[in-house]
N, CA, C and O atoms as a Maestro MAE file, in Angstrom:
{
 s_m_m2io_version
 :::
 2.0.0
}

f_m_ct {
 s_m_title
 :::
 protein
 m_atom[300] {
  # First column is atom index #
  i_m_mmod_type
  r_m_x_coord
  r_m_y_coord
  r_m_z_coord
  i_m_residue_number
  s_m_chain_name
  s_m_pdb_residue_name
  s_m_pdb_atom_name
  i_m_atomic_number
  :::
  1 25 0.847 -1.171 0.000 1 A "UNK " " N  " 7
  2 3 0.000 0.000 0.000 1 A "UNK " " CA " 6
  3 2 0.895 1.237 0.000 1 A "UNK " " C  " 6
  4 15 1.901 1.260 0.709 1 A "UNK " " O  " 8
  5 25 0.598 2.134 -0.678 2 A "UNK " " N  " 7
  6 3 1.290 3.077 -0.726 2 A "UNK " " CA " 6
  7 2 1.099 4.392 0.173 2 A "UNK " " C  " 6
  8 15 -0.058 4.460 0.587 2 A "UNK " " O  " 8
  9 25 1.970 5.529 0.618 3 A "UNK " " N  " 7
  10 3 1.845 6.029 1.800 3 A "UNK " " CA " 6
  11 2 0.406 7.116 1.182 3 A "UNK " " C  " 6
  12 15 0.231 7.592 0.060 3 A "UNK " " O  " 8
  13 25 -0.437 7.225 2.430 4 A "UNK " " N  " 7
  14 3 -1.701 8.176 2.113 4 A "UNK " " CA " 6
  15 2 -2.742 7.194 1.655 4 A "UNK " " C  " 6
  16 15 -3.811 7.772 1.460 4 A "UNK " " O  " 8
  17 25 -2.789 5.893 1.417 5 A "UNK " " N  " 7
  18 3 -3.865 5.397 0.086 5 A "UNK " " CA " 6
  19 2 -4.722 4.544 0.899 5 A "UNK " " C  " 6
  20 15 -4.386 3.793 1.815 5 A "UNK " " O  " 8
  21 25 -5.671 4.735 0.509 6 A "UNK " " N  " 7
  22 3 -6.753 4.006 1.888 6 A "UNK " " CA " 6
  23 2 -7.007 2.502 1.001 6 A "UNK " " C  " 6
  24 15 -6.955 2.410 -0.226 6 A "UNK " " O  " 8
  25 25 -7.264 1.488 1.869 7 A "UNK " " N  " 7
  26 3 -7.354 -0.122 1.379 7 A "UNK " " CA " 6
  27 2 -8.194 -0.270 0.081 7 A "UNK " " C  " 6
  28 15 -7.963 -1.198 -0.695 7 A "UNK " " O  " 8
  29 25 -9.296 0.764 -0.186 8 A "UNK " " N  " 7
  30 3 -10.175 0.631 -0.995 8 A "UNK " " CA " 6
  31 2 -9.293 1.032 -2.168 8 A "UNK " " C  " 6
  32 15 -9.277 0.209 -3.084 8 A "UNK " " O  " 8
  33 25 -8.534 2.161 -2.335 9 A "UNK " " N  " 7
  34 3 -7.759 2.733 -3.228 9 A "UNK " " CA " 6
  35 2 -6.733 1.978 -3.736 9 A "UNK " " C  " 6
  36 15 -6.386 2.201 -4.896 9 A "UNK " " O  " 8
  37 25 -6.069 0.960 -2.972 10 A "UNK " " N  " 7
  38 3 -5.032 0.283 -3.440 10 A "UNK " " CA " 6
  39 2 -5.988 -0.873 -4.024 10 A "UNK " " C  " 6
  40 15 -6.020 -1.056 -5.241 10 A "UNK " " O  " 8
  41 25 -6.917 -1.803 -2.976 11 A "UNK " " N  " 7
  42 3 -7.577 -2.390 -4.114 11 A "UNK " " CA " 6
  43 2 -7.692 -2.186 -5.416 11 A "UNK " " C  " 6
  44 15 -7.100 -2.833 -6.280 11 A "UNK " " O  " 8
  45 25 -8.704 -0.990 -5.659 12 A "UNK " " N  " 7
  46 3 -8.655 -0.719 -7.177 12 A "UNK " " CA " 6
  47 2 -7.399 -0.034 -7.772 12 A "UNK " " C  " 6
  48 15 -7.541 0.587 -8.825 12 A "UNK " " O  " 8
  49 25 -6.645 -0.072 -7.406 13 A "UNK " " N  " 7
  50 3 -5.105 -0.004 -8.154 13 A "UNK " " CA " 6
  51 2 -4.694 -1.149 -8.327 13 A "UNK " " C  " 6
  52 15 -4.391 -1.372 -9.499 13 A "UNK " " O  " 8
  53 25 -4.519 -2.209 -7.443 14 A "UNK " " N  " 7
  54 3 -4.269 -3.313 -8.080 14 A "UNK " " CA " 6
  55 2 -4.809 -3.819 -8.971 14 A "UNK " " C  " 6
  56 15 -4.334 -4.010 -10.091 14 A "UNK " " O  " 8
  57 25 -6.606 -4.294 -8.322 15 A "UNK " " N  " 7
  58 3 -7.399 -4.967 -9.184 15 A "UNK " " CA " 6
  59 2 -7.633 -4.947 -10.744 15 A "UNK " " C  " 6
  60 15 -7.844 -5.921 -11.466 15 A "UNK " " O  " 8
  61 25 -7.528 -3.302 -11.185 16 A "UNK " " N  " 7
  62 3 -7.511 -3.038 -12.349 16 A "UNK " " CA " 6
  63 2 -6.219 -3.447 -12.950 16 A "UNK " " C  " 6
  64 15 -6.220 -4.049 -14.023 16 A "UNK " " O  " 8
  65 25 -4.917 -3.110 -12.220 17 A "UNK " " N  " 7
  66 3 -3.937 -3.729 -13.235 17 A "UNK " " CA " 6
  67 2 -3.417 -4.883 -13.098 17 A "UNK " " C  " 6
  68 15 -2.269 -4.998 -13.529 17 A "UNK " " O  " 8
  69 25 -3.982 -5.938 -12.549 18 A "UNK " " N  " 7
  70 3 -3.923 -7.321 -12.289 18 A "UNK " " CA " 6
  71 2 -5.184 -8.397 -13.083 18 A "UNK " " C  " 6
  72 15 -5.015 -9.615 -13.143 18 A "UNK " " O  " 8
  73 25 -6.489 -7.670 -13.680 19 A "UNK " " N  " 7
  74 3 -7.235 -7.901 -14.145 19 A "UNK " " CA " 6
  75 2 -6.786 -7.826 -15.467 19 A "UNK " " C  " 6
  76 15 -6.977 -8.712 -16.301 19 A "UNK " " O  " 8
  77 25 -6.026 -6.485 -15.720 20 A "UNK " " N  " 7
  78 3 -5.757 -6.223 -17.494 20 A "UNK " " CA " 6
  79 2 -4.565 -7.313 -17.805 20 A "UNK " " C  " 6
  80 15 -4.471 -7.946 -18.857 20 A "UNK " " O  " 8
  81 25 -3.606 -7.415 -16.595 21 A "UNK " " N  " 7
  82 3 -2.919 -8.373 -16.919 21 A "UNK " " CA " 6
  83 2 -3.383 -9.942 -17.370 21 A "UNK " " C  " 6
  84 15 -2.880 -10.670 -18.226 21 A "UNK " " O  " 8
  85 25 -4.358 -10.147 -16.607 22 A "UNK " " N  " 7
  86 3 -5.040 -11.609 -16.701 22 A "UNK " " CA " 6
  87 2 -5.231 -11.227 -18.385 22 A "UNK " " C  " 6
  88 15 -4.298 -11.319 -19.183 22 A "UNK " " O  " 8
  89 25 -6.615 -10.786 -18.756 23 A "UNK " " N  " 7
  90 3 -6.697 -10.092 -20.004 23 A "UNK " " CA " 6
  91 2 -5.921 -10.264 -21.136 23 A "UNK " " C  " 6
  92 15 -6.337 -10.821 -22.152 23 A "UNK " " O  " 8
  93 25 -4.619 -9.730 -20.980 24 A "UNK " " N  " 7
  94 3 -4.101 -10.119 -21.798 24 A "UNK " " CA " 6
  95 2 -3.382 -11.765 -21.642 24 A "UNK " " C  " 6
  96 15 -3.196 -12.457 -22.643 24 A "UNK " " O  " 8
  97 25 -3.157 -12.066 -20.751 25 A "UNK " " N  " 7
  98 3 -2.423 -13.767 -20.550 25 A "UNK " " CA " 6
  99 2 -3.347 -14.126 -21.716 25 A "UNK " " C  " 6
  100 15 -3.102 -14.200 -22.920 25 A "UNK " " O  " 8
  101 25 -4.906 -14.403 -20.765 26 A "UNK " " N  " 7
  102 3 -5.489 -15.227 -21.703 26 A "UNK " " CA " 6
  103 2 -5.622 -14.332 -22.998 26 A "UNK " " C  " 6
  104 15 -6.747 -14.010 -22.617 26 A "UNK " " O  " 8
  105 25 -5.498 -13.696 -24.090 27 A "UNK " " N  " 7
  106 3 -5.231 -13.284 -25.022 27 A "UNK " " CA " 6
  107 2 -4.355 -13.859 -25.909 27 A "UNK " " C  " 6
  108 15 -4.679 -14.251 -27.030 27 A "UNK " " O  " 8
  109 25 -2.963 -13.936 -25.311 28 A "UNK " " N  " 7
  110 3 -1.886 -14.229 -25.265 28 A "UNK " " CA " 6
  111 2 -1.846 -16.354 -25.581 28 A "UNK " " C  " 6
  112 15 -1.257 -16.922 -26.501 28 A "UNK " " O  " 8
  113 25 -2.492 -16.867 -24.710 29 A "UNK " " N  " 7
  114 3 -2.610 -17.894 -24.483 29 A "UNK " " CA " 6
  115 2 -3.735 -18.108 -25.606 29 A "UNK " " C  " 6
  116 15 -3.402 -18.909 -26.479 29 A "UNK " " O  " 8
  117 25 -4.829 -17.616 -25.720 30 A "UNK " " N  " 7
  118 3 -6.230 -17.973 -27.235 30 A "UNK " " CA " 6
  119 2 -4.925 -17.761 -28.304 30 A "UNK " " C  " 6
  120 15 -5.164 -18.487 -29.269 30 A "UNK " " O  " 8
  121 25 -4.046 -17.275 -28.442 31 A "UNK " " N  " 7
  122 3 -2.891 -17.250 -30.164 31 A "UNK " " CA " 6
  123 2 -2.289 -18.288 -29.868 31 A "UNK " " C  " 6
  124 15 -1.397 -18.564 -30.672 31 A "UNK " " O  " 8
  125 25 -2.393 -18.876 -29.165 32 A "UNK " " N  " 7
  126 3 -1.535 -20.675 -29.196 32 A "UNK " " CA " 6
  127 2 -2.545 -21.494 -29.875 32 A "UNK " " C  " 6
  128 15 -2.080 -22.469 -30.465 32 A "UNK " " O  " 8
  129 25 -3.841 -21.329 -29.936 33 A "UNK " " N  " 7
  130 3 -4.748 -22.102 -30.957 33 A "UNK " " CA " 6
  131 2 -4.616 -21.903 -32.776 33 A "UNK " " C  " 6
  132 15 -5.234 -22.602 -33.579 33 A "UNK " " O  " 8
  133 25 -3.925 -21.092 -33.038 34 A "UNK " " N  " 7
  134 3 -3.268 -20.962 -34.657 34 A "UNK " " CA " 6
  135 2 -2.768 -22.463 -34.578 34 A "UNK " " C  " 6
  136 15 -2.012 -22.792 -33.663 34 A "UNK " " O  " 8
  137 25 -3.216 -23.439 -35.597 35 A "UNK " " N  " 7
  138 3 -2.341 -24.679 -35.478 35 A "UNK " " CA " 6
  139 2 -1.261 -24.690 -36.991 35 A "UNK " " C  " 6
  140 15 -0.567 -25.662 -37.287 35 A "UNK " " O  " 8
  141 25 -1.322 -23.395 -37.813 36 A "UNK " " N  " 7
  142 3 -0.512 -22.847 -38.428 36 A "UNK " " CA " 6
  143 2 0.790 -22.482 -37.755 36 A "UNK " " C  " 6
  144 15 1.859 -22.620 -38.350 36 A "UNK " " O  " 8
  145 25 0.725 -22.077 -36.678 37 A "UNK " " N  " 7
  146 3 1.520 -22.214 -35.710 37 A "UNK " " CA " 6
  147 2 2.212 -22.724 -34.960 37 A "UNK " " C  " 6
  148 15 3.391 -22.455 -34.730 37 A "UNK " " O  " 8
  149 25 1.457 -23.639 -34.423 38 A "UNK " " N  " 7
  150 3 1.928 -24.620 -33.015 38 A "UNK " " CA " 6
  151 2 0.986 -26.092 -33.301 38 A "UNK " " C  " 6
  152 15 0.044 -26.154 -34.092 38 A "UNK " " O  " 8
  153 25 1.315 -26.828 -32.752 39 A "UNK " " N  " 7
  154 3 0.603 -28.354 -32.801 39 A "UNK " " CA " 6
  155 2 0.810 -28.460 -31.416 39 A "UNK " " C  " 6
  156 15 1.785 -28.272 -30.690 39 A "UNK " " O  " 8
  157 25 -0.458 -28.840 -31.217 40 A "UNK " " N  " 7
  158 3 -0.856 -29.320 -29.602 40 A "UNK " " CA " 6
  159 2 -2.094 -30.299 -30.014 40 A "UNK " " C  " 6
  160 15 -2.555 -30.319 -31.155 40 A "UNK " " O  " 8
  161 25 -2.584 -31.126 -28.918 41 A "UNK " " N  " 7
  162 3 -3.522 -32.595 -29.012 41 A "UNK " " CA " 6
  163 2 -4.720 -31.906 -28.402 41 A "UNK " " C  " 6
  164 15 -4.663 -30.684 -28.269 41 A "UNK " " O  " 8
  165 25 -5.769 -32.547 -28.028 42 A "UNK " " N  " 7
  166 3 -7.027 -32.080 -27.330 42 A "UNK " " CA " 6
  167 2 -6.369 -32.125 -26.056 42 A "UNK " " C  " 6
  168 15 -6.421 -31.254 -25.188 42 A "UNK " " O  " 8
  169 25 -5.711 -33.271 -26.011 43 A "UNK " " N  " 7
  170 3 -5.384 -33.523 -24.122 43 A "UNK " " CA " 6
  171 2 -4.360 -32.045 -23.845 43 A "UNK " " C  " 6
  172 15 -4.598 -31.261 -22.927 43 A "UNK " " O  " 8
  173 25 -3.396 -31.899 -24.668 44 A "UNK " " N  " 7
  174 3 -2.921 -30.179 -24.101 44 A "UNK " " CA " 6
  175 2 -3.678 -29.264 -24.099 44 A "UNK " " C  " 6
  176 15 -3.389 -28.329 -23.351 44 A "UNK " " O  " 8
  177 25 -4.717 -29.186 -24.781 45 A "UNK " " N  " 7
  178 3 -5.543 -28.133 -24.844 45 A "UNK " " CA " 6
  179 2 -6.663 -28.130 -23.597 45 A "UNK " " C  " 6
  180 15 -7.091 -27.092 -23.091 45 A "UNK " " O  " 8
  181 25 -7.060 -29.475 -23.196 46 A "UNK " " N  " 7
  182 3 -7.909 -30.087 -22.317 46 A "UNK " " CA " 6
  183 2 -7.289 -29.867 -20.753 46 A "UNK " " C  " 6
  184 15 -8.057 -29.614 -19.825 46 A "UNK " " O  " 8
  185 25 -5.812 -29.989 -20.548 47 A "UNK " " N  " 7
  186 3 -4.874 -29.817 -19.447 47 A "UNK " " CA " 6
  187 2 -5.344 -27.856 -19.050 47 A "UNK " " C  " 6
  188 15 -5.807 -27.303 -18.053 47 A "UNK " " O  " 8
  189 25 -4.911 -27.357 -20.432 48 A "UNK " " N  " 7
  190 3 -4.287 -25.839 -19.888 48 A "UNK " " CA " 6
  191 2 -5.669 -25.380 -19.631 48 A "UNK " " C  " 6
  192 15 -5.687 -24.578 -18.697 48 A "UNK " " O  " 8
  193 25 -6.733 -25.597 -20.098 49 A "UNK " " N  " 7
  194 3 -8.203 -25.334 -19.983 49 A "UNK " " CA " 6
  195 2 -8.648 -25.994 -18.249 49 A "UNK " " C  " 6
  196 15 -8.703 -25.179 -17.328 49 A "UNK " " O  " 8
  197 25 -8.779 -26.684 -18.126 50 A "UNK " " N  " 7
  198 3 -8.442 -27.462 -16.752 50 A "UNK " " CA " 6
  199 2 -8.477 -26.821 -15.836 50 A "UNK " " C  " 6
  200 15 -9.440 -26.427 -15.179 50 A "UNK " " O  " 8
  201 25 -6.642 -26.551 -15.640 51 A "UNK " " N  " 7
  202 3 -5.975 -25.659 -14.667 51 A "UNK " " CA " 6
  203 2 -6.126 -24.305 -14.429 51 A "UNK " " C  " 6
  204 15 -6.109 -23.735 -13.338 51 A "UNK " " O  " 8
  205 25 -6.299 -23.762 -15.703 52 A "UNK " " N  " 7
  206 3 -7.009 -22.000 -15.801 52 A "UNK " " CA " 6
  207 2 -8.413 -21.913 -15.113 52 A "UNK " " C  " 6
  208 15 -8.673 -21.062 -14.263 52 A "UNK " " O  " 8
  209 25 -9.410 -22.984 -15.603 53 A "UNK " " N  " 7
  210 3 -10.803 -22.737 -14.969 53 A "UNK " " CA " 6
  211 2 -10.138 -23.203 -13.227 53 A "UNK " " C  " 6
  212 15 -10.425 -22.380 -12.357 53 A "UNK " " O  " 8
  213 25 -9.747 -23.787 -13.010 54 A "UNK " " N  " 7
  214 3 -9.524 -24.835 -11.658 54 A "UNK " " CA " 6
  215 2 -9.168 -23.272 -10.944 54 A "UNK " " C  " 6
  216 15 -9.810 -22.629 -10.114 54 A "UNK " " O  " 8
  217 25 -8.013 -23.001 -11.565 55 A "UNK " " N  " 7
  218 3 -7.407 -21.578 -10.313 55 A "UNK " " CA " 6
  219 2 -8.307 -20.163 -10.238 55 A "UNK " " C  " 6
  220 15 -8.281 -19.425 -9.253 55 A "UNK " " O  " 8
  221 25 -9.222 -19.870 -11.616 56 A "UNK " " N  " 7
  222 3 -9.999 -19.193 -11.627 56 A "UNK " " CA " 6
  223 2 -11.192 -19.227 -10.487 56 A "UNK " " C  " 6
  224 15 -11.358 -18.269 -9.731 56 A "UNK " " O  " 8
  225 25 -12.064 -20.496 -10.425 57 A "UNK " " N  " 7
  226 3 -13.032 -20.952 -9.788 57 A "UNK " " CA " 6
  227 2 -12.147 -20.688 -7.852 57 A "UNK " " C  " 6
  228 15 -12.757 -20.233 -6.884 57 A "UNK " " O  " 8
  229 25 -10.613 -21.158 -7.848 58 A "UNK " " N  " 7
  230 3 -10.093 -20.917 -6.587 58 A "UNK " " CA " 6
  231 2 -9.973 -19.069 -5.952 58 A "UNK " " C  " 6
  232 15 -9.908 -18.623 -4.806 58 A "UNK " " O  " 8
  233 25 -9.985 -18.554 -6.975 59 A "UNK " " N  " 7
  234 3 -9.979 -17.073 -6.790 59 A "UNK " " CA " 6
  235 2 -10.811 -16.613 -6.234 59 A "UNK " " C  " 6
  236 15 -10.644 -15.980 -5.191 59 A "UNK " " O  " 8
  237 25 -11.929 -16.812 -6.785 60 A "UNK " " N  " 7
  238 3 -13.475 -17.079 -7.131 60 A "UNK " " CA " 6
  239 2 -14.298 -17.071 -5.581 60 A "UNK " " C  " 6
  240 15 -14.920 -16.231 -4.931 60 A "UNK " " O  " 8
  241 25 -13.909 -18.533 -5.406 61 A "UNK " " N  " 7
  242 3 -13.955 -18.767 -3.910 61 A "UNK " " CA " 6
  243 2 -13.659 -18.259 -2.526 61 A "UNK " " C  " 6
  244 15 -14.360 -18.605 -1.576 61 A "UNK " " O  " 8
  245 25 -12.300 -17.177 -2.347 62 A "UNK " " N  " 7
  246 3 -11.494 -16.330 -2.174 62 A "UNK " " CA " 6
  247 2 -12.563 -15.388 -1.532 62 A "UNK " " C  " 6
  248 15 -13.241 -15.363 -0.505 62 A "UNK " " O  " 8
  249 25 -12.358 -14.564 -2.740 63 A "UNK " " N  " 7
  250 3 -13.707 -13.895 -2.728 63 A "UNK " " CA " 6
  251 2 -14.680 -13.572 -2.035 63 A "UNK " " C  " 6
  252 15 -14.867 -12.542 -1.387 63 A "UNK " " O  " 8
  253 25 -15.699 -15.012 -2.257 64 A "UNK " " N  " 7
  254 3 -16.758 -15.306 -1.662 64 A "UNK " " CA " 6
  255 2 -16.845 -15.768 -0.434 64 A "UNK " " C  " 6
  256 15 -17.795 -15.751 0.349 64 A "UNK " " O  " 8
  257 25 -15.719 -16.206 -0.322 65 A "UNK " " N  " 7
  258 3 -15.508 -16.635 1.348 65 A "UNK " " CA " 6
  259 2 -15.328 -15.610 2.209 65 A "UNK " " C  " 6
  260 15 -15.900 -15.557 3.298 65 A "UNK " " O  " 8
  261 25 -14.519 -14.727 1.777 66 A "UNK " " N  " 7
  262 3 -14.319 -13.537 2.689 66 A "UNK " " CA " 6
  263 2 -15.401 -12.459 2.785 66 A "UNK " " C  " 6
  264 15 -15.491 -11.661 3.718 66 A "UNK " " O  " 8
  265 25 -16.352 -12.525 1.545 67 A "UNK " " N  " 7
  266 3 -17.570 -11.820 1.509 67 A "UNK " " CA " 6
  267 2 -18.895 -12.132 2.635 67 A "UNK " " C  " 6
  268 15 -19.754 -11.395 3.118 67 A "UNK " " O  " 8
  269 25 -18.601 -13.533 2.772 68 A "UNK " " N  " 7
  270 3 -19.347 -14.416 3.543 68 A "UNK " " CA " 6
  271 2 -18.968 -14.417 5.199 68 A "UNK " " C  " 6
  272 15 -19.798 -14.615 6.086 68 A "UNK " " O  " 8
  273 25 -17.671 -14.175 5.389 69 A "UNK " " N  " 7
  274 3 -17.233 -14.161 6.686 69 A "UNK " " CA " 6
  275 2 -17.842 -12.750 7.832 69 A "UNK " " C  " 6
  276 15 -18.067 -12.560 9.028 69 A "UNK " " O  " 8
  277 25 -17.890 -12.100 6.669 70 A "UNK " " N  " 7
  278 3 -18.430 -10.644 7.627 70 A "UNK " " CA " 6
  279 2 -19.220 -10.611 8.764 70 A "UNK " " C  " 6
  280 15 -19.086 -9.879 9.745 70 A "UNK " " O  " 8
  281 25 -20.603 -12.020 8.415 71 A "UNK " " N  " 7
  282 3 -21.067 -12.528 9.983 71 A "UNK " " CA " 6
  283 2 -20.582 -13.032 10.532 71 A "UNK " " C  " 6
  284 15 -21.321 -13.942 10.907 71 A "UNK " " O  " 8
  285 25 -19.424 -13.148 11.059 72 A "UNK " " N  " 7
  286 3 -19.024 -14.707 11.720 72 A "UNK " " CA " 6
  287 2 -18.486 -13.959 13.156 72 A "UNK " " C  " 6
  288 15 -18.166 -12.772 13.220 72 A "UNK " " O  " 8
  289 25 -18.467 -14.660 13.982 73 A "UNK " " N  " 7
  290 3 -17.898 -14.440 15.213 73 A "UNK " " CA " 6
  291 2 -16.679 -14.188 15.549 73 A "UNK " " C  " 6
  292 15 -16.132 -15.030 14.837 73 A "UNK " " O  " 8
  293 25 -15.925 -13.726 16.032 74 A "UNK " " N  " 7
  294 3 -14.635 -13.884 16.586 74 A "UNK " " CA " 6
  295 2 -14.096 -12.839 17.940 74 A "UNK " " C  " 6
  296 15 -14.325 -11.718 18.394 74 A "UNK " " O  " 8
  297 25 -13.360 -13.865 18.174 75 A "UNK " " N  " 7
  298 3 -12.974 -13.169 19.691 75 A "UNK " " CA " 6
  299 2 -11.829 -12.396 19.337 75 A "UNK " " C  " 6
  300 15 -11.247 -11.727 20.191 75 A "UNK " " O  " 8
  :::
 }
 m_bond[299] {
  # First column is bond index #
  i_m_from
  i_m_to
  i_m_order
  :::
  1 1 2 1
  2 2 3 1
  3 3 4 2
  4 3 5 1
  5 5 6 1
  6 6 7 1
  7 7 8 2
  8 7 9 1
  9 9 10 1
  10 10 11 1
  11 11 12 2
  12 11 13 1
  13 13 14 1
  14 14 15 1
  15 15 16 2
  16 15 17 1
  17 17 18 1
  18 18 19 1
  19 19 20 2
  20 19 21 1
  21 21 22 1
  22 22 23 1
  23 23 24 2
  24 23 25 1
  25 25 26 1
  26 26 27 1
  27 27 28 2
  28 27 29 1
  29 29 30 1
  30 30 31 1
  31 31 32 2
  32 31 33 1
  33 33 34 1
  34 34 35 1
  35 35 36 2
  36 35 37 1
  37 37 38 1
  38 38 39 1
  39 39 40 2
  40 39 41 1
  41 41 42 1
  42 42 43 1
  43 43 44 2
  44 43 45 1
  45 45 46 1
  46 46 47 1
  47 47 48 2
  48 47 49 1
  49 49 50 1
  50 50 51 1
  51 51 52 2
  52 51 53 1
  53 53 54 1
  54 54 55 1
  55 55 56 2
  56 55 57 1
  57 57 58 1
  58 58 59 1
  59 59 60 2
  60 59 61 1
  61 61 62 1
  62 62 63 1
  63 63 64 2
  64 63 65 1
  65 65 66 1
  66 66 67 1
  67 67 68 2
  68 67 69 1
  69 69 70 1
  70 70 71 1
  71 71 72 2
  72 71 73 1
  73 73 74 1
  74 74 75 1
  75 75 76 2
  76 75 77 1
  77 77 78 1
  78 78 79 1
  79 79 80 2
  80 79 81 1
  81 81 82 1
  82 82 83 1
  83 83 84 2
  84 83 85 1
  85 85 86 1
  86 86 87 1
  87 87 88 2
  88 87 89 1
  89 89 90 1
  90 90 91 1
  91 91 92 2
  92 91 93 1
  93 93 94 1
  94 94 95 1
  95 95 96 2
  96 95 97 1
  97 97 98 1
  98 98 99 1
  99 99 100 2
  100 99 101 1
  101 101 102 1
  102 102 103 1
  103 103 104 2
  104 103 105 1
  105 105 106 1
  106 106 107 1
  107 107 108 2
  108 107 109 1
  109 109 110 1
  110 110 111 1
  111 111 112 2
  112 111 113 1
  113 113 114 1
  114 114 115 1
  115 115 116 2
  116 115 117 1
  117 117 118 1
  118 118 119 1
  119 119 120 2
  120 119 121 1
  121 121 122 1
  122 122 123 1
  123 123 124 2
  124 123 125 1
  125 125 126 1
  126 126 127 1
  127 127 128 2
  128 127 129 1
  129 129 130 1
  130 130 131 1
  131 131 132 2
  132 131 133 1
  133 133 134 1
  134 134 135 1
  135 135 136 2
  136 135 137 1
  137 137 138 1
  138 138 139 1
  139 139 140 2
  140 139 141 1
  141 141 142 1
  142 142 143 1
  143 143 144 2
  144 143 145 1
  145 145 146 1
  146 146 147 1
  147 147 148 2
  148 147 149 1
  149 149 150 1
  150 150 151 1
  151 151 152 2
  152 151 153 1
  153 153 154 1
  154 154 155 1
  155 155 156 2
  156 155 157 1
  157 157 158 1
  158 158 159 1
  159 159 160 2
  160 159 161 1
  161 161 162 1
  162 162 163 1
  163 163 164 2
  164 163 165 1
  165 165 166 1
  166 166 167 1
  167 167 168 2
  168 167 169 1
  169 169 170 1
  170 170 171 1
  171 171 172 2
  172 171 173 1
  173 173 174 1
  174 174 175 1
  175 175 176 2
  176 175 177 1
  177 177 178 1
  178 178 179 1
  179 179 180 2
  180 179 181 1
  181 181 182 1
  182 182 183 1
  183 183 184 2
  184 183 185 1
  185 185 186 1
  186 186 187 1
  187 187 188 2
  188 187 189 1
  189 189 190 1
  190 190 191 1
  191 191 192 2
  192 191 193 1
  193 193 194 1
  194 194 195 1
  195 195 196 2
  196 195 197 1
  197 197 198 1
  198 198 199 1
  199 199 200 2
  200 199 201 1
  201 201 202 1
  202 202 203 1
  203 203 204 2
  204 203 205 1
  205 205 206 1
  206 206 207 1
  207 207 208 2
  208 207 209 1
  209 209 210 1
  210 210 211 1
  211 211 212 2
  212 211 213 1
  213 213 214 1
  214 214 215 1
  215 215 216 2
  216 215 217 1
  217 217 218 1
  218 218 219 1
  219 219 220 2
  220 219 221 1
  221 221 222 1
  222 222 223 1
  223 223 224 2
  224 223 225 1
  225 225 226 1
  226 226 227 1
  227 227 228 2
  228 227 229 1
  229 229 230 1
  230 230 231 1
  231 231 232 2
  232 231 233 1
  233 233 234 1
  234 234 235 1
  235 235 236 2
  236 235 237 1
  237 237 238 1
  238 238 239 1
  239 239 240 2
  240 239 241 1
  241 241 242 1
  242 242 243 1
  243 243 244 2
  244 243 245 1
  245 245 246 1
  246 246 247 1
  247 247 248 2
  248 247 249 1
  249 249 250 1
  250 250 251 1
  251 251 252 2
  252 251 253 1
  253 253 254 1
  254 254 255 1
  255 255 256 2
  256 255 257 1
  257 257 258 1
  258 258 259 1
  259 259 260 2
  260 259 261 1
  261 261 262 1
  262 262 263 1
  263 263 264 2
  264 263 265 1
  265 265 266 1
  266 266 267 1
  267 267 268 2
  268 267 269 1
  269 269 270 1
  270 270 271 1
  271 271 272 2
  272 271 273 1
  273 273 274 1
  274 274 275 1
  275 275 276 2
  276 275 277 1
  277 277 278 1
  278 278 279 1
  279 279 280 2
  280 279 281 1
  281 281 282 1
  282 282 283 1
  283 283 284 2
  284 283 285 1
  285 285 286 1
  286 286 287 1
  287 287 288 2
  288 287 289 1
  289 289 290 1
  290 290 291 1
  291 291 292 2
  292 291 293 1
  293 293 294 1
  294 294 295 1
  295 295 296 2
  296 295 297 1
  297 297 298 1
  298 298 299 1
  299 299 300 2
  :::
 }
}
């Protein structure tokens, strides 16, 4: 966090340039389907598809868990 910047502010400083980054990955990653290009099988294509939804859906969760915690008790 940077000095002066309240949690909400750095959030959306990150979020936005951590989002555009994603953005482009997968961008980046859809030009590996040119098979003019590159040769890959269903099963590589089936793997990297996989693991992207898998860590996405874990983010995801993240999220929602901590959105969810706001009732919870603690000492």
């Amino acid at each position: 966090m940077r000095s002066g910047e309240t949690k909400s502010t750095t959030f959306k400083r990150l979020a936005g340039s951590r989002t555009n980054n994603v953005i482009r990955n997968i961008r980046l990653l859809g030009n590996l389907s040119n098979k003019h290009n590159y040769s890959y099988s269903e099963e590589d294509f089936k793997r990297i598809f996989t693991t992207v939804e898998s860590e996405l859906k874990l983010a995801k969760s993240k999220f929602l868990i901590a959105l969810n915690n706001k009732n919870k008790f603690n000492l």
